[in-house]
C-alpha positions as CSV (number, residue, x, y, z in Angstrom):
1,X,51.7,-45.1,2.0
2,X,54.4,-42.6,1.4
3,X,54.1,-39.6,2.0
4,X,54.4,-36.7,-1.1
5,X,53.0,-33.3,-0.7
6,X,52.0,-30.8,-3.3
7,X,53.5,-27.3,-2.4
8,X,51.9,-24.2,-0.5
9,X,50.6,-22.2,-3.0
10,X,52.6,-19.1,-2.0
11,X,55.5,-20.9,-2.7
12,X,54.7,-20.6,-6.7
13,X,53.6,-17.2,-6.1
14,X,56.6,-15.6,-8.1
15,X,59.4,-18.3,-7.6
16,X,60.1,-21.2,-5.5
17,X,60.5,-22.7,-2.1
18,X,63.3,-23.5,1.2
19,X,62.8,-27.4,0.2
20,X,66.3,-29.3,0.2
21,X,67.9,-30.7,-3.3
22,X,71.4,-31.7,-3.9
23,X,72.4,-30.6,-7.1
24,X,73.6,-33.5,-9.6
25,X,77.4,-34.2,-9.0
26,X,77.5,-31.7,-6.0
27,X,79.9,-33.1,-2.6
28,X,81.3,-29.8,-1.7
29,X,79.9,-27.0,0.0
30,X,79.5,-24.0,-0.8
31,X,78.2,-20.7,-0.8
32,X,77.0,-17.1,-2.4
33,X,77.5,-14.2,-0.9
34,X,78.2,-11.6,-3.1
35,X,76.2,-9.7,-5.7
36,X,75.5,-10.1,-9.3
37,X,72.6,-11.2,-11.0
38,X,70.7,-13.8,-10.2
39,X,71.4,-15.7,-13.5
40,X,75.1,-15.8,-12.5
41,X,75.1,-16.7,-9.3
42,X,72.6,-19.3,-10.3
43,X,75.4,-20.8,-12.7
44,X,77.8,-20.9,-10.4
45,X,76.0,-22.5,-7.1
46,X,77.2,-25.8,-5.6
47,X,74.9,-26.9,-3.3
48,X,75.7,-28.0,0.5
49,X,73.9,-29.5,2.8
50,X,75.9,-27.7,5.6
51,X,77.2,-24.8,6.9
52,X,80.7,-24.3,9.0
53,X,80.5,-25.4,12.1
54,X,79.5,-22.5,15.2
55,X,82.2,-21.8,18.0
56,X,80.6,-19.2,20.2
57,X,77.4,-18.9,22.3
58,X,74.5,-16.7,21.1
59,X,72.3,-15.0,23.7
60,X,69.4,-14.9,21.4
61,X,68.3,-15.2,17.6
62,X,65.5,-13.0,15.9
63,X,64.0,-15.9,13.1
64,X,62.0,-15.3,10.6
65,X,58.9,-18.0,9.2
66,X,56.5,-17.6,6.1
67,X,53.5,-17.9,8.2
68,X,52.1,-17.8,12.2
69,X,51.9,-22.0,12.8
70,X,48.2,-23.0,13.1
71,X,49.3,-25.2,15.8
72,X,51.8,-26.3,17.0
73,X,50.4,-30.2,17.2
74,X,52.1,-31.6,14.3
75,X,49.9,-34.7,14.6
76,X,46.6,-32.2,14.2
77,X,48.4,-29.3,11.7
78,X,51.7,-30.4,10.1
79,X,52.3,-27.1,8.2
80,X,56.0,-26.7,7.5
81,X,55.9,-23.3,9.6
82,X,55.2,-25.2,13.2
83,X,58.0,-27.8,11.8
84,X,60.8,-24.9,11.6
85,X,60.0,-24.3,15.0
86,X,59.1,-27.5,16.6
87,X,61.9,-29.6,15.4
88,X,64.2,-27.8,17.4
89,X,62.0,-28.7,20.8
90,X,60.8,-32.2,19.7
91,X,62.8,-34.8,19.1
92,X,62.2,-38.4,16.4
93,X,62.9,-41.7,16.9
94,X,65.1,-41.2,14.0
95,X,66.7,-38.1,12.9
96,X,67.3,-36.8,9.6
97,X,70.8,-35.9,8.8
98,X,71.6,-32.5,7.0
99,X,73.1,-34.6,4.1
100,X,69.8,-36.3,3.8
101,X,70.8,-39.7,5.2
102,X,68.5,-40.9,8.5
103,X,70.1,-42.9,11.6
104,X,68.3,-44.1,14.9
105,X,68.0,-41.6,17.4
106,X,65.3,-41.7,20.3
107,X,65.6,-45.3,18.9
108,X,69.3,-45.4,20.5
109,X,69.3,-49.1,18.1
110,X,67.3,-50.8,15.6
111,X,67.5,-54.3,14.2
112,X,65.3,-56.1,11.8
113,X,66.0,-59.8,12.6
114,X,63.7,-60.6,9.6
115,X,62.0,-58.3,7.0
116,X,59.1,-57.7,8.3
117,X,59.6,-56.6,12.0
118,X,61.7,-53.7,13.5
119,X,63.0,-53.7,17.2
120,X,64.0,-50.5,18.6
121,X,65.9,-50.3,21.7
122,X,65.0,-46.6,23.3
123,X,67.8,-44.3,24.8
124,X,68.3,-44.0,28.3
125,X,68.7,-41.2,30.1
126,X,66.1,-39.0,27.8
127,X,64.0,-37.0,30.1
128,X,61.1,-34.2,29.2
129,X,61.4,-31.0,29.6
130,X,59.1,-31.4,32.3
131,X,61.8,-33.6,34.3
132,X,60.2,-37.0,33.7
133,X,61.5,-39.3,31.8
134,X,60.7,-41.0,28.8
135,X,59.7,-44.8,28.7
136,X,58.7,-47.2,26.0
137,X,54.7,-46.5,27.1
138,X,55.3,-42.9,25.9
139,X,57.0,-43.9,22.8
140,X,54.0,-46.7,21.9
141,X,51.5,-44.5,23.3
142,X,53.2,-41.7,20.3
143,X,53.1,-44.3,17.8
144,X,49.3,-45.4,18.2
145,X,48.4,-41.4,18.6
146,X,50.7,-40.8,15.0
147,X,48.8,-44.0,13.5
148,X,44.9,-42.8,14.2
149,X,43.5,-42.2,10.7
150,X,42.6,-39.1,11.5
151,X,45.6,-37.8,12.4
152,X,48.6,-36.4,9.8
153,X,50.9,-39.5,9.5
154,X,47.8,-41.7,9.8
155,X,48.7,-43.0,6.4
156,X,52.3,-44.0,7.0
157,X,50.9,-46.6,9.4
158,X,49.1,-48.5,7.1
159,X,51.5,-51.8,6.5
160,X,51.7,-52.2,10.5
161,X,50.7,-55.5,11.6
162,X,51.5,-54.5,15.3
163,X,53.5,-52.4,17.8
164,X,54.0,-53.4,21.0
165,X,56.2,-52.9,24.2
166,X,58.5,-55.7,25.0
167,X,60.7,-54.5,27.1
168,X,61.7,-51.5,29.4
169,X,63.6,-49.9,26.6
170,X,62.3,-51.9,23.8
171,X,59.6,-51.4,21.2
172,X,58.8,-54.3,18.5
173,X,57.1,-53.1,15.2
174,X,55.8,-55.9,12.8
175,X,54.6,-55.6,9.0
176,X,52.1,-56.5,7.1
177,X,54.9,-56.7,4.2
178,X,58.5,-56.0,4.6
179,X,58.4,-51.9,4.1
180,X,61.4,-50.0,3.3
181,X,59.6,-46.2,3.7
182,X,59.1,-46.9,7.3
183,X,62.4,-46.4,8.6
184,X,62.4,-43.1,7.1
185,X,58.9,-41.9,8.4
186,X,60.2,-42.2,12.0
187,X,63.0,-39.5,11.3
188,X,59.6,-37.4,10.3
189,X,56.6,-36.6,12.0
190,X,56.0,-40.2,12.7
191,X,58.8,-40.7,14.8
192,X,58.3,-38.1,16.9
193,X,58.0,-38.6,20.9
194,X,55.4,-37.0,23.1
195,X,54.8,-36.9,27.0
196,X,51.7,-39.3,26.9
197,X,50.7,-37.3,30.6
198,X,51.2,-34.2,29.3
199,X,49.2,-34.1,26.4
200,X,46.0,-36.1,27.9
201,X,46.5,-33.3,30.3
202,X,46.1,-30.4,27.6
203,X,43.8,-32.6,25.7
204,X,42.4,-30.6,22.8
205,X,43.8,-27.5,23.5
206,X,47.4,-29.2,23.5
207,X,50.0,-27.4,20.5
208,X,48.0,-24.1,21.5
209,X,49.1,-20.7,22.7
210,X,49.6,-21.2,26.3
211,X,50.5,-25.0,26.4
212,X,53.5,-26.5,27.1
213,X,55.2,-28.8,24.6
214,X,55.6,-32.4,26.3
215,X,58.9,-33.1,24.8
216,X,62.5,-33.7,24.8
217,X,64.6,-31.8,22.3
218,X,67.4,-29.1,23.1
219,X,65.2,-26.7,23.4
220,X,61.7,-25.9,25.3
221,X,58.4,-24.0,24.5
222,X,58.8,-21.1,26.8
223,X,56.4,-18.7,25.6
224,X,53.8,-18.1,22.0
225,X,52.1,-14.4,22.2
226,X,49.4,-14.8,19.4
227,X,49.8,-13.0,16.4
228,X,53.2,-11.7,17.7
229,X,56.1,-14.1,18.2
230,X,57.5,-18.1,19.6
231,X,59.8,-18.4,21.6
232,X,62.0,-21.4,22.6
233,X,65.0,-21.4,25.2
234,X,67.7,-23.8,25.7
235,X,66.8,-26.9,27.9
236,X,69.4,-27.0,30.3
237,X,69.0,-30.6,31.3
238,X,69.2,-31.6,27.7
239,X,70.5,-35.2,27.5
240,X,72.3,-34.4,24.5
241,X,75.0,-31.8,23.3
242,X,74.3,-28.5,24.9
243,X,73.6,-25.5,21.8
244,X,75.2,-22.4,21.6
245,X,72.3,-20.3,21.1
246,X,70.1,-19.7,24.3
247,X,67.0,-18.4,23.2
248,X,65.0,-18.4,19.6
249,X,62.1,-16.0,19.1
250,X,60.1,-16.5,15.6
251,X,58.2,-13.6,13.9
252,X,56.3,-14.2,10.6
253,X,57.0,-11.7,7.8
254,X,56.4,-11.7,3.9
255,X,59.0,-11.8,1.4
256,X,59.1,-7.9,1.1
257,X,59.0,-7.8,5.1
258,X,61.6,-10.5,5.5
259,X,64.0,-9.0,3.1
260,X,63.6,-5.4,5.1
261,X,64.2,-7.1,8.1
262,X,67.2,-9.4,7.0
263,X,69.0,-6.1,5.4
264,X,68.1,-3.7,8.8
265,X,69.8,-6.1,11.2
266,X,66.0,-6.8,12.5
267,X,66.4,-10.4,12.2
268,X,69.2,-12.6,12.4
269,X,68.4,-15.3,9.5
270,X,65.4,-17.3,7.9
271,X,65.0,-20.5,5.5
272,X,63.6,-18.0,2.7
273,X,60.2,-19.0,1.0
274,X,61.8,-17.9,-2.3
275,X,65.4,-18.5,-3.9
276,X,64.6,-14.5,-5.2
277,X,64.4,-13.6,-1.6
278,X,67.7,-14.8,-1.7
279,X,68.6,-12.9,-4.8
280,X,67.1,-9.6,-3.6
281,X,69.9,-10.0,-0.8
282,X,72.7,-9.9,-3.0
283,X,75.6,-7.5,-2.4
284,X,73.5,-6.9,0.8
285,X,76.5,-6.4,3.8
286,X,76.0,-8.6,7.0
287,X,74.1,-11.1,4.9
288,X,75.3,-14.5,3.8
289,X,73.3,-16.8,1.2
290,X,73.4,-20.9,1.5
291,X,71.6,-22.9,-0.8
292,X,71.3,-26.4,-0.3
293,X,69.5,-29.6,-1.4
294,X,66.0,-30.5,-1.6
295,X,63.5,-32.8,-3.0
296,X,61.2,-30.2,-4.4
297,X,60.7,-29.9,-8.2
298,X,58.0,-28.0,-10.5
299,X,56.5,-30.5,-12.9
300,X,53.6,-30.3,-14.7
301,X,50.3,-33.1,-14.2
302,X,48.6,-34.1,-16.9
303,X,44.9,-34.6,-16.0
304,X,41.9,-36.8,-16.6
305,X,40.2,-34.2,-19.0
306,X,42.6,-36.3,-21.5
307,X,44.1,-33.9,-23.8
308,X,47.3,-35.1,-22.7
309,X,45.9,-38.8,-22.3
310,X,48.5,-40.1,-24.9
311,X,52.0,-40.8,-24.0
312,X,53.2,-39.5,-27.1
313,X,52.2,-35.8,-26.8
314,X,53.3,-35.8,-23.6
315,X,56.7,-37.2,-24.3
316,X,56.9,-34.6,-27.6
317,X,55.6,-31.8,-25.3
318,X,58.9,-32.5,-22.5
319,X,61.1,-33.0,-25.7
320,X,59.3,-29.1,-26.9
321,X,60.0,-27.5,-23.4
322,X,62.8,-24.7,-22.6
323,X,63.7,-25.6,-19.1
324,X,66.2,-23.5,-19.1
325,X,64.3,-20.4,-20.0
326,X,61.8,-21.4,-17.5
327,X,64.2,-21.0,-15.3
328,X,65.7,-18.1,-16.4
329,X,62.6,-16.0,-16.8
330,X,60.2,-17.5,-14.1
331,X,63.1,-18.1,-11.4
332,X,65.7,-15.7,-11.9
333,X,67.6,-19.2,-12.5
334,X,67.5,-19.9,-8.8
335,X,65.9,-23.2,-10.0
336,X,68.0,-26.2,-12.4
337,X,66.3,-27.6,-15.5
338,X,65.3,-31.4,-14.1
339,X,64.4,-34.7,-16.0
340,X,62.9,-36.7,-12.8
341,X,59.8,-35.5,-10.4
342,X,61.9,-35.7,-7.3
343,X,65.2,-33.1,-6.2
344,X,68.3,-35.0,-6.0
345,X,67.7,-33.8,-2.3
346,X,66.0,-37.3,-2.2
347,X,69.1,-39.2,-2.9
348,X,69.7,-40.3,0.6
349,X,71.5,-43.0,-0.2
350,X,73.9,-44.7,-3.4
351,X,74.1,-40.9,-4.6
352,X,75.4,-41.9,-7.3
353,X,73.7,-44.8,-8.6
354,X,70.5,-41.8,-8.9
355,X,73.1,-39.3,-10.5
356,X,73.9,-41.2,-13.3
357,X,70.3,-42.1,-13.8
358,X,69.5,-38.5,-13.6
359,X,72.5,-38.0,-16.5
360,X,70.3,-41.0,-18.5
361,X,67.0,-39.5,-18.6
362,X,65.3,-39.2,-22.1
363,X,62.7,-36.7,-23.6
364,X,63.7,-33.6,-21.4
365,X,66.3,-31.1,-22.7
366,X,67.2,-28.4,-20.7
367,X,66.6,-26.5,-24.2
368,X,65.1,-28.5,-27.3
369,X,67.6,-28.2,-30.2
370,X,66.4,-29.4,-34.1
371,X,67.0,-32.9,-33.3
372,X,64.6,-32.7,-30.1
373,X,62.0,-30.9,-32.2
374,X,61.8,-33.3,-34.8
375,X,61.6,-36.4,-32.6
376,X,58.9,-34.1,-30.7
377,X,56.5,-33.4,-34.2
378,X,57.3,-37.3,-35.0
379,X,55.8,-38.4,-31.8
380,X,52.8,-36.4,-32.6
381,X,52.3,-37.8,-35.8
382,X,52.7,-41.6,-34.5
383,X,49.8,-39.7,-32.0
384,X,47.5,-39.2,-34.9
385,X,48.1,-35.2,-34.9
386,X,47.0,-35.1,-31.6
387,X,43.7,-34.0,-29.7
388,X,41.5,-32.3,-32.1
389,X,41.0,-29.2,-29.3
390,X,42.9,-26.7,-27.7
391,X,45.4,-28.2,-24.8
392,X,44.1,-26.4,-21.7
393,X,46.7,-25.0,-19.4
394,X,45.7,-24.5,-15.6
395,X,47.6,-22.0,-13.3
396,X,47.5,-18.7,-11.7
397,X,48.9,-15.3,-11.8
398,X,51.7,-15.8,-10.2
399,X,54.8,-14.7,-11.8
400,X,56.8,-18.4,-12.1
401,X,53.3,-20.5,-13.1
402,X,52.7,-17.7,-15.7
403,X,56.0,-17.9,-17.4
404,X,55.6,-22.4,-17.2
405,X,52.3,-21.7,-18.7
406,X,53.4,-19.6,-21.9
407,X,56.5,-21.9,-22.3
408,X,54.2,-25.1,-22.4
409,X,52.0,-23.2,-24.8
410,X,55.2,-22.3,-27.0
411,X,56.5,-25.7,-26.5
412,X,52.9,-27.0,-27.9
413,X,52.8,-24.6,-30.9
414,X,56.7,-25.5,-31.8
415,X,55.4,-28.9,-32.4
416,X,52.0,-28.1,-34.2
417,X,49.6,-28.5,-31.2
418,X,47.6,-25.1,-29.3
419,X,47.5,-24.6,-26.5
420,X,45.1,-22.1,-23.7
421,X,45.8,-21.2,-20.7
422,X,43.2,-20.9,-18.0
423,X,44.3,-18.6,-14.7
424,X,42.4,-19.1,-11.8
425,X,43.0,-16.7,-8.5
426,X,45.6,-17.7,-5.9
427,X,42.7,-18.4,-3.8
428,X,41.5,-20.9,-5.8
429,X,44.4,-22.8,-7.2
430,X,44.2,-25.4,-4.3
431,X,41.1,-26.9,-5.9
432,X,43.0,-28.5,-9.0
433,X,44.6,-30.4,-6.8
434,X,41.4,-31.1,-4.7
435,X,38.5,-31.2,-6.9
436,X,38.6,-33.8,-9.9
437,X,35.5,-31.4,-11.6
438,X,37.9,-28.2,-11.6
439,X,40.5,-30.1,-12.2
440,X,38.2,-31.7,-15.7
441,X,38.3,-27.7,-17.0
442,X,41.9,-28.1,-17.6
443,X,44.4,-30.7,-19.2
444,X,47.2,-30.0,-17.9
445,X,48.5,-28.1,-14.3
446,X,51.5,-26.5,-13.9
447,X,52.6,-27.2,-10.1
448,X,55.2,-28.3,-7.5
449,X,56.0,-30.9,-5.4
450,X,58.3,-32.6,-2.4
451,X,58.6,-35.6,-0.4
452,X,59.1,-35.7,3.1
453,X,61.7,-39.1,2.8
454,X,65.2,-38.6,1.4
455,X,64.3,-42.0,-1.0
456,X,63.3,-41.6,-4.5
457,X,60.5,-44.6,-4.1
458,X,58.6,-42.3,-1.4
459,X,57.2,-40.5,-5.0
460,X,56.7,-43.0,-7.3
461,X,53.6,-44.4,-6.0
462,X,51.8,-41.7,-7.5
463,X,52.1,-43.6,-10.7
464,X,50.2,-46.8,-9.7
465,X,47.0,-47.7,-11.0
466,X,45.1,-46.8,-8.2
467,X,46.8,-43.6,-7.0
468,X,44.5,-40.6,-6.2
469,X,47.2,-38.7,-7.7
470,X,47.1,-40.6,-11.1
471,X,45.1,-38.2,-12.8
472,X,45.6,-39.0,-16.3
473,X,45.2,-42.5,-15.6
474,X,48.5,-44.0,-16.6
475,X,48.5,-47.8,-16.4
476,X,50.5,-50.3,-16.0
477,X,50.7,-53.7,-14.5
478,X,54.9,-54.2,-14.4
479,X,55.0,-50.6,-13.4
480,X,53.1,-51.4,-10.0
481,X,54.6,-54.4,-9.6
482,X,58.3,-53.0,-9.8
483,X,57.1,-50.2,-7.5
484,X,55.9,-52.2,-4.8
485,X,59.1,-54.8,-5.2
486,X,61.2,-51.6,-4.4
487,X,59.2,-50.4,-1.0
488,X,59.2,-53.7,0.0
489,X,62.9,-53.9,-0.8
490,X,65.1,-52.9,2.6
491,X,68.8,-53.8,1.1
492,X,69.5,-49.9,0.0
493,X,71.5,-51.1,-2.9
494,X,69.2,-53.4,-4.6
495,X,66.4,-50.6,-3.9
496,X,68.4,-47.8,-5.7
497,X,68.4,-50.4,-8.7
498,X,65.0,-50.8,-8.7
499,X,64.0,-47.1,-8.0
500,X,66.2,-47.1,-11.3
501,X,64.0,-48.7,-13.3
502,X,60.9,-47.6,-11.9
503,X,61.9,-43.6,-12.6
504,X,62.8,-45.1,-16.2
505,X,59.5,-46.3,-17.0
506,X,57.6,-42.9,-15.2
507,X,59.9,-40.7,-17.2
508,X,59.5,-42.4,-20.3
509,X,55.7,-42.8,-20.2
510,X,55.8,-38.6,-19.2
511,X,53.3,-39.6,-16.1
512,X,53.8,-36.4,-14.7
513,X,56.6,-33.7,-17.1
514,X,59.6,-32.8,-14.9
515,X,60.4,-28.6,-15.2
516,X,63.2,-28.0,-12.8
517,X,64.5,-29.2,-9.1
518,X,64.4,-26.5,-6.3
519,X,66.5,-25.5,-3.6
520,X,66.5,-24.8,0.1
521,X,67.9,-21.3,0.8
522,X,69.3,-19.9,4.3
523,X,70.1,-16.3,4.8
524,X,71.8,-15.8,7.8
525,X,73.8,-12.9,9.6
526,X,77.3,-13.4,8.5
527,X,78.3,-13.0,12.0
528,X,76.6,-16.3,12.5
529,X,76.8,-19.8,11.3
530,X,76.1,-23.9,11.9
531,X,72.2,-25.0,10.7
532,X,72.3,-27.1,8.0
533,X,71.5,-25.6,4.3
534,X,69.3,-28.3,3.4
535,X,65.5,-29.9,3.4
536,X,66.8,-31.4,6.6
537,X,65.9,-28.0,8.7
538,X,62.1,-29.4,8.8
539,X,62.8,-32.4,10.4
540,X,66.4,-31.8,12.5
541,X,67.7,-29.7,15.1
542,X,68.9,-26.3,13.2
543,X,69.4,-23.9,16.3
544,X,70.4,-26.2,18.4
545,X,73.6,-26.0,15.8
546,X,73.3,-22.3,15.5
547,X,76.0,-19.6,17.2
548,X,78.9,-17.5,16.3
549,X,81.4,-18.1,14.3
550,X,84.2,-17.3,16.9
């Protein structure tokens, strides 16, 4: 299975989230800085998936996260907060690059001498931060702990016919089926490499306050004070590149408390929960803003309640939709009007086989004009005037839902249909996505999205006929077919072509209705520079990149 995640839902809670996407057409790097509204600097953003390069040491950064990590096991708790921090201590088989691209790692090489089994010859020299070094038991021993059900990446394992040690340095996966996503999970949580002795030592207290971290990255767990702070400290016997920066401590602040911080010099840089974090900084001296691709989006999911059961109204309803006021008056346009369900973030390879798809993309306007309006109220007709009830709207309060909501219930009443919203607490908006009999009081949810593979084809799934994630119950037989040719499909160019067609016949059919693509946003110190600007900062080294910029 691939893996797609619904967003946190106080990443809704008045705009978006630090998820990476690469805008359409966008190979140079750039960034904002200056003041201005948020509407202009939103028109004139070119997103990077970098930032310059660091030349001078850093005795230590202040970082701010959204949250305290739950734990700092990311085969127990993968929240993206313990991610920030842990990717810079633990290290993948593969690594994701910052321009979204993956390449062995841990895995020194890997060859495929047939489709359906992966050899990976380990790196030498790797040791933990503990001393000892690591083997091929530790690495199969990590791979059976990521595979247990029960665990986070449990389903990412499911098409593995075996994995086994066959040599000192040499780990042999085979398939069930040859299986394209796979590659791509190891640069995730999947991939990651733990101290087999270590964490049978801690048992269940291991990714706790107090424990050490059993791995191999450029950095160490030296210390976690409950409630109060992280902090991680260069690894002097690092097998890699030494970093710049010596030490890392992480405090956990809101958006109001982050932007304080950011503006009084308190903290040194963040990946910023919302792009109007980002805008509240403007004109702000000391501060510099990079945005940078993602594969976030907002969409909209039509539900098995069935008001939006017929493929026509939902295609007139993303032919009705203003995406660019959505984004203007829900997202201070720090979000891009969007035609697929994935950010171009996931275009991690044959970039621009996906942008002129992306170009191609029928029924969604960034604003419908006459044209789109009257194809919209013709679909409807074909539709039988649609349902004979109210179009029920599900969100909550928050400031960017509530704005999707009204412009879906404009969109709906520009082409004859009505539509009602029902706003649910913050607290309780989790169980749309959770509960299939809250989920039955509404026909329609306005939400977000990202997937955690830089590969268009780690979302599509969610349209096959059996997909907990169908809700509206879209079927069709070429459609699953054509899905699982492409996963199984390991030549990168004949995949794009088929990821093609597949995010043809989703769009088409309005499975789920694409709003806008999201970006990743760093705010930094402008006395510093190096992480990556992209998605990649959840799964890739970011401090180990950070320092001065002379």
């Amino acid at each position: 299975m691939n893996r797609t995640y619904r967003r946190r839902t106080a990443l809704a809670a008045g705009a978006v989230a630090t998820v990476i996407v690469a805008a359409a057409g966008c190979s140079g790097a750039t960034q904002n800085t200056g003041g201005g509204s948020s509407a202009a600097e939103a028109a004139a953003l070119t997103l990077t998936p970098t930032t310059p390069a660091a030349k001078g040491e850093l005795a230590n950064a202040d970082w701010l996260l959204e949250d305290e990590p739950d734990s700092l096991d990311l085969d127990t708790q993968g929240s993206s907060a313990g991610r920030v921090v842990l990717t810079n201590v633990c290290e993948r088989l593969y690594q994701l690059q910052p321009d979204m691209s993956t390449k062995p790692f841990l895995a020194e090489e890997a060859e495929t001498p047939d489709d359906k089994t992966l050899v990976l010859t380990l790196r030498s020299g790797v040791t933990f931060h503990d001393g000892s070094p690591m083997t091929a038991d530790d690495v199969l021993w990590s791979l059976e702990r990521h595979a247990d059900p029960d665990m986070e990446q449990g389903d990412e394992f499911g098409n593995i016919a075996a994995m086994r040690k066959t040599g000192d340095r040499q780990i042999t996966i085979t398939f069930k089926a040859p299986d394209a996503m796979f590659f791509k999970a190891l640069a995730g949580d999947a991939g990651i490499v733990w101290n087999k002795e270590q964490v049978e030592k801690a048992g269940k207290d291991f990714g706790t306050p107090g424990q050490t971290d059993a791995c191999t990255g450029p950095y160490r767990l030296s210390g976690w004070k409950s409630g109060d702070s992280i902090t991680i400290q260069r690894y002097d016997a690092y097998w890699g590149e030494k970093p710049l920066t010596k030490q890392v401590t992480f405090r956990w602040a809101s958006d109001s408390a982050l932007v304080n911080a950011l503006t009084t010099g308190a903290a040194d840089g963040a990946y910023a929960e919302s792009p109007n974090t980002a805008a509240a900084l403007g004109g702000k001296k000391g501060i510099e803003r990079y945005y940078g691709p993602s594969t976030a989006s907002l969409i909209l999911i039509p539900t098995e309640r069935g008001g939006l059961k017929d493929a026509k109204i939902r295609r007139a309803l993303s032919l009705a939709l203003d995406r660019k006021g959505i984004a203007a008056s829900g997202y201070g346009s720090m979000v891009q009007p969007w035609g697929t369900p994935v950010g171009s973030g996931a275009w991690g390879y044959e970039k621009d086989t996906f942008e002129a798809a992306q170009k191609d993309i029928a029924y969604a306007p960034e604003s419908p004009d006459a044209d789109d309006l009257a194809a919209a109220k013709k679909l409807v007709k074909e539709a039988g005037g649609g349902p004979g009830e109210p179009i029920v709207i599900g969100t909550d309060a928050s400031q960017g839902r509530t704005v999707v909501a009204n412009a879906v219930r404009a969109a709906l009443q520009r082409i004859g249909l009505t539509g009602q919203i029902k706003t649910v607490p913050t607290s309780q908006f989790e169980q749309f996505y959770s509960d299939p009999s809250v989920r039955g009081e509404i026909d329609v949810l306005v939400a977000d999205w990202y997937i955690s593979k830089a590969d268009p084809m780690g979302f599509y799934d969610n349209a096959l006929s059996d997909s907990s994630n169908n809700w509206v119950g879209f079927k069709d037989a070429a459609y699953d077919a054509e899905v699982k040719q492409a996963l199984s499909t390991l030549d990168d160019g004949e995949r794009a072509k088929l990821a093609v067609g597949v995010q043809k016949t989703f769009t088409d059919a309005a499975v789920w209705i694409s709003v806008a693509q999201v970006p990743s946003v760093l705010v930094l110190n402008d006395e510093l520079t190096g992480p990556p600007a992209s998605m990649a900062y959840l799964y890739h080294p970011w401090a180990a990149e950070l320092g001065r910029k002379g």
